[in-house]
Biotite code that builds the C-alpha atoms (Angstrom):
import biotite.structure as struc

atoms = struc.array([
    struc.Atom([61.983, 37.732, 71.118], chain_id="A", res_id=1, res_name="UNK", atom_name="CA", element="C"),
    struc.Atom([59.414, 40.515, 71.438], chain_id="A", res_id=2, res_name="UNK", atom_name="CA", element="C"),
    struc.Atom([56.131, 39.378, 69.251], chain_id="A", res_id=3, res_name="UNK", atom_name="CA", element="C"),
    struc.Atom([56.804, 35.456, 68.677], chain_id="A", res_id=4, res_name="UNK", atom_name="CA", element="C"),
    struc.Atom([55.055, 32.416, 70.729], chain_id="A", res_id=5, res_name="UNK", atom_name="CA", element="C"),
    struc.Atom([55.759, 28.823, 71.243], chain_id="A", res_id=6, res_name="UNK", atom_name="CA", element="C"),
    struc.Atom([52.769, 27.528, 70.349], chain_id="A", res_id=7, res_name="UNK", atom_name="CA", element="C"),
    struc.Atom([53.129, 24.926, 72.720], chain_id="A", res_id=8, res_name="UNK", atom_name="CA", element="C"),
    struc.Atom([54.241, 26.785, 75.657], chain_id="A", res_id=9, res_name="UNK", atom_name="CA", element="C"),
    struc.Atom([51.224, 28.898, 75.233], chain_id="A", res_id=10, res_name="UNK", atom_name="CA", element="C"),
    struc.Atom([48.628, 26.427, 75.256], chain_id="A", res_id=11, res_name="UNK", atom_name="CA", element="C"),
    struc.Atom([50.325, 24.542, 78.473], chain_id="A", res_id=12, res_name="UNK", atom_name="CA", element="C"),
    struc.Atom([49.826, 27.901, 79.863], chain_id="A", res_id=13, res_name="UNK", atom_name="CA", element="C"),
    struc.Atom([46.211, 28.194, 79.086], chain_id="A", res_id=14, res_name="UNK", atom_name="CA", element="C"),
    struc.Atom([45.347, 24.713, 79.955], chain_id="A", res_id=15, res_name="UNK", atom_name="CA", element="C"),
    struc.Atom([47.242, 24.948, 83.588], chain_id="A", res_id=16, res_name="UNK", atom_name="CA", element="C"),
    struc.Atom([45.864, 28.246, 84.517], chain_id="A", res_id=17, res_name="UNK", atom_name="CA", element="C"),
    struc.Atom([42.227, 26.968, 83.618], chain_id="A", res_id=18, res_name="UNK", atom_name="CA", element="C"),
    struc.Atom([41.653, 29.365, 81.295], chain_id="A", res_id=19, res_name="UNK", atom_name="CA", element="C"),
    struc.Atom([40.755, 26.372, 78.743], chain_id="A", res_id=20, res_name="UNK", atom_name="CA", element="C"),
    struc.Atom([38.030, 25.035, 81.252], chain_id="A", res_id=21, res_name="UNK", atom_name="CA", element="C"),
    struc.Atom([36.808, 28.788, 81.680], chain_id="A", res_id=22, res_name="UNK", atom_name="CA", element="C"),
    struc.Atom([35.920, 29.022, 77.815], chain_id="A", res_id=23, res_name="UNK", atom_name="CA", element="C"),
    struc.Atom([34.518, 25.553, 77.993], chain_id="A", res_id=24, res_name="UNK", atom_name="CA", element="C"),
    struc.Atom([32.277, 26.427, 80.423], chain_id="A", res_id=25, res_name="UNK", atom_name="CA", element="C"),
    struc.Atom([31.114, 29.452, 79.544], chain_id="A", res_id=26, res_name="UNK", atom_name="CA", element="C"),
    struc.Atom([30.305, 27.907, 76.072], chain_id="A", res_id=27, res_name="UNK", atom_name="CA", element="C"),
    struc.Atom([28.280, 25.829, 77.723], chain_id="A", res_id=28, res_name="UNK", atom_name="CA", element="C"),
    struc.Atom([26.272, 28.625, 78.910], chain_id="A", res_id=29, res_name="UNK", atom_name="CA", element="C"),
    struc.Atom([27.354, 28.850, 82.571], chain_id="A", res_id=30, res_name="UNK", atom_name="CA", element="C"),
    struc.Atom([28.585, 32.374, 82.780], chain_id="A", res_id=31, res_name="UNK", atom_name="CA", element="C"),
    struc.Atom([27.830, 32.634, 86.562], chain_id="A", res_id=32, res_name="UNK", atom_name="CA", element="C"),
    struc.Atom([30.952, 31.568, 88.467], chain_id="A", res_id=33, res_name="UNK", atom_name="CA", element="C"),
    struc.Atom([30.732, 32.503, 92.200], chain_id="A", res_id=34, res_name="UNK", atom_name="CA", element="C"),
    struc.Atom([33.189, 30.606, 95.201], chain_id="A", res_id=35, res_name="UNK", atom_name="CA", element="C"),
    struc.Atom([31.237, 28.440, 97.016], chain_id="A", res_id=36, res_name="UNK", atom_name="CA", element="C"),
    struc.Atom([31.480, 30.389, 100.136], chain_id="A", res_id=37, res_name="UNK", atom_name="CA", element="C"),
    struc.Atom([30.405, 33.423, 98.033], chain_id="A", res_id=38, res_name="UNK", atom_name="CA", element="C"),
    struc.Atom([27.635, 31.778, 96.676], chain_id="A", res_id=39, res_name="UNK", atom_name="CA", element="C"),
    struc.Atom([26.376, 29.873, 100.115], chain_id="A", res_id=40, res_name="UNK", atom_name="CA", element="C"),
    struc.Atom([26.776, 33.276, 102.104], chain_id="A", res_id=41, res_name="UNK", atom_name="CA", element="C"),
    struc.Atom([24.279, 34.670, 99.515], chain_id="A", res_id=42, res_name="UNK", atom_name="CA", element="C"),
    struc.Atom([21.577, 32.551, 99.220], chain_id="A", res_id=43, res_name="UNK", atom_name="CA", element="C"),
    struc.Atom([22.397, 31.117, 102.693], chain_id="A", res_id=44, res_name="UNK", atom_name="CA", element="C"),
    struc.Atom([18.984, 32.478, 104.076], chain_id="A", res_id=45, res_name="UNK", atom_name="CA", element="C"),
    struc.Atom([17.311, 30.191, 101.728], chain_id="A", res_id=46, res_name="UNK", atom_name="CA", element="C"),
    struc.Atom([18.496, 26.991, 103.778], chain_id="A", res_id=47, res_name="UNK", atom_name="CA", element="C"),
    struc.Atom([16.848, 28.060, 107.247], chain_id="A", res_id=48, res_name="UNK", atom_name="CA", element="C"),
    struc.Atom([15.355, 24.790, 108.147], chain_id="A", res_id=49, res_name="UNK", atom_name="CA", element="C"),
    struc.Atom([17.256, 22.888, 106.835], chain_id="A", res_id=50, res_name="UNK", atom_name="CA", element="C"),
    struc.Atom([20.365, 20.775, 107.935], chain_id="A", res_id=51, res_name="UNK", atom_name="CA", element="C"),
    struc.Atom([23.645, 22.649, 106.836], chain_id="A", res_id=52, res_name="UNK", atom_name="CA", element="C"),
    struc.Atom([26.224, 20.506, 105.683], chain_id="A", res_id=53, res_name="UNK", atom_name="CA", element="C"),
    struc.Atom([30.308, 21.598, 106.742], chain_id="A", res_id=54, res_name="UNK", atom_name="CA", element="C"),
    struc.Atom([31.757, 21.558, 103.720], chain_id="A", res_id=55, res_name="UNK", atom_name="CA", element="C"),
    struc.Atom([31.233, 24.408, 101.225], chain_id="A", res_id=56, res_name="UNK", atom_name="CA", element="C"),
    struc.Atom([30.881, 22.226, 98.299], chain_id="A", res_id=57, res_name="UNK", atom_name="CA", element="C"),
    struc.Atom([28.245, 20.313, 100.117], chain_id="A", res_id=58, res_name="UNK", atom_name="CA", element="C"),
    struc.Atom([26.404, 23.651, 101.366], chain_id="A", res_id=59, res_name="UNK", atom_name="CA", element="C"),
    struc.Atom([26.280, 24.568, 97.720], chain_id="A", res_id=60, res_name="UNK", atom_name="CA", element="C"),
    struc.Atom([24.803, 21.504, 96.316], chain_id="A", res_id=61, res_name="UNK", atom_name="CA", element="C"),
    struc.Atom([22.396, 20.797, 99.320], chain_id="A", res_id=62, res_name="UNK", atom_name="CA", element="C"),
    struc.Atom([21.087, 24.891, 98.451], chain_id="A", res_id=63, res_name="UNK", atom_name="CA", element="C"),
    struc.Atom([21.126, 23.979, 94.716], chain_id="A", res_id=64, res_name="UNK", atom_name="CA", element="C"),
    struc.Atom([19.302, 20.723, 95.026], chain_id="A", res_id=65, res_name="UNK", atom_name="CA", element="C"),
    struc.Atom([16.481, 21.970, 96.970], chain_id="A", res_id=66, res_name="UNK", atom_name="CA", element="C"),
    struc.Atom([15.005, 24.259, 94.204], chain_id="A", res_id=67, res_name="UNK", atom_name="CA", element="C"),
    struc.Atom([17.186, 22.618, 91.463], chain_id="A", res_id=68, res_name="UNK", atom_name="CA", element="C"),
    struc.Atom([16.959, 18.968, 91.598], chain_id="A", res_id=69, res_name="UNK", atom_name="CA", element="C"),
    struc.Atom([17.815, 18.072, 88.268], chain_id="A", res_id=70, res_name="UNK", atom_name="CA", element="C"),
    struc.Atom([21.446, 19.859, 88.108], chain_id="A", res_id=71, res_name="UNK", atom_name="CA", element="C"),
    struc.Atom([20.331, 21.318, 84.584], chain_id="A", res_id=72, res_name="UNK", atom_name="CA", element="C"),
    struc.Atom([21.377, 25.289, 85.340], chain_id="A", res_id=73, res_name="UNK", atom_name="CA", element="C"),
    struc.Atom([24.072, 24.249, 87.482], chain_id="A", res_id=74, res_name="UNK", atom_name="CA", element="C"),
    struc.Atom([27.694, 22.810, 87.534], chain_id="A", res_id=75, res_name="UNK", atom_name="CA", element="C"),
    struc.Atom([29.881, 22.523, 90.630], chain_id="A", res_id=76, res_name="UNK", atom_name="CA", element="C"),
    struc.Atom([33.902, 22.862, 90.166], chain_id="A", res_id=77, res_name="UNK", atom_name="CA", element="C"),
    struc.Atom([36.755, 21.793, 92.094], chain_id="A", res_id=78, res_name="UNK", atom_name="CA", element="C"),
    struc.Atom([36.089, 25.764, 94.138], chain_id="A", res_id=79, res_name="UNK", atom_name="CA", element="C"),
    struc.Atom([33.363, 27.357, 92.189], chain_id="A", res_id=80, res_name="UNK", atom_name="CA", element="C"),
    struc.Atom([29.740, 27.094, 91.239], chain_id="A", res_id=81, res_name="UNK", atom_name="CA", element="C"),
    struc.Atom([28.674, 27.617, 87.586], chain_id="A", res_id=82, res_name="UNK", atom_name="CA", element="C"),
    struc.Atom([25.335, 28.626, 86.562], chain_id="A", res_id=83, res_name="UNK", atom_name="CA", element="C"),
    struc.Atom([22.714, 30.065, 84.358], chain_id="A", res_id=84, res_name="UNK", atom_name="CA", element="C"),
    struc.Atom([23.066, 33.872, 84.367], chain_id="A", res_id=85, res_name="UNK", atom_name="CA", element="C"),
    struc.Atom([19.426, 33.787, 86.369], chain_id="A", res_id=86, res_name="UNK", atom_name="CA", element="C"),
    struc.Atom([21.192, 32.598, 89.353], chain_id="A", res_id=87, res_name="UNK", atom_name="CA", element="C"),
    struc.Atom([23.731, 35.454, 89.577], chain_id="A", res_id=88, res_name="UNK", atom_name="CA", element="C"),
])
C-alpha cells in the first residue's frame, strides 16, 4: 500500500545498508569518508620514504599514523577512512 511502512522492515533496511553506521559516524564528527585506495592515492606522495605496506587498509593507517599518531581525527572502516573535515 502506497504511503504505509513496516516499521521493522524499514529499520532492517537501514541497519543492513549501513546507513545506521553512516549517521553514527557522522555524529561523531567524521564527515570525511574517502575508500582507502582513494584516500592512499591522494596523500600517497606523503609516504615517499617510507615502507608501503600491500594492503590498502594498512597503507591508510601507516599514512595516518605518521602525522596522526593518536587516531583522534581518524577512524578506519571495514573499506573507508573517516575523518575530520580538515583531512578532506
Amino acid at each position: 500500500m502506497p504511503e504505509q511502512f513496516d516499521e521493522g522492515v524499514v529499520q532492517n533496511q537501514l541497519r543492513y545498508s549501513g546507513m545506521l553506521e553512516m549517521v553514527k559516524i557522522r555524529r561523531a564528527g567524521f564527515p570525511v569518508r574517502r575508500p582507502f585506495q582513494e584516500f592512499y592515492l591522494r596523500y600517497k606522495m606523503l609516504l615517499k620514504n617510507c615502507n608501503i605496506p600491500e594492503d590498502g587498509k594498512e597503507r591508510c593507517t601507516t599514512l595516518l599514523k605518521l602525522y596522526d599518531d593518536c587516531n583522534s581525527h581518524w577512524r578506519l572502516g571495514r573499506s573507508k577512512v573517516s575523518a575530520l573535515t580538515h583531512y578532506s
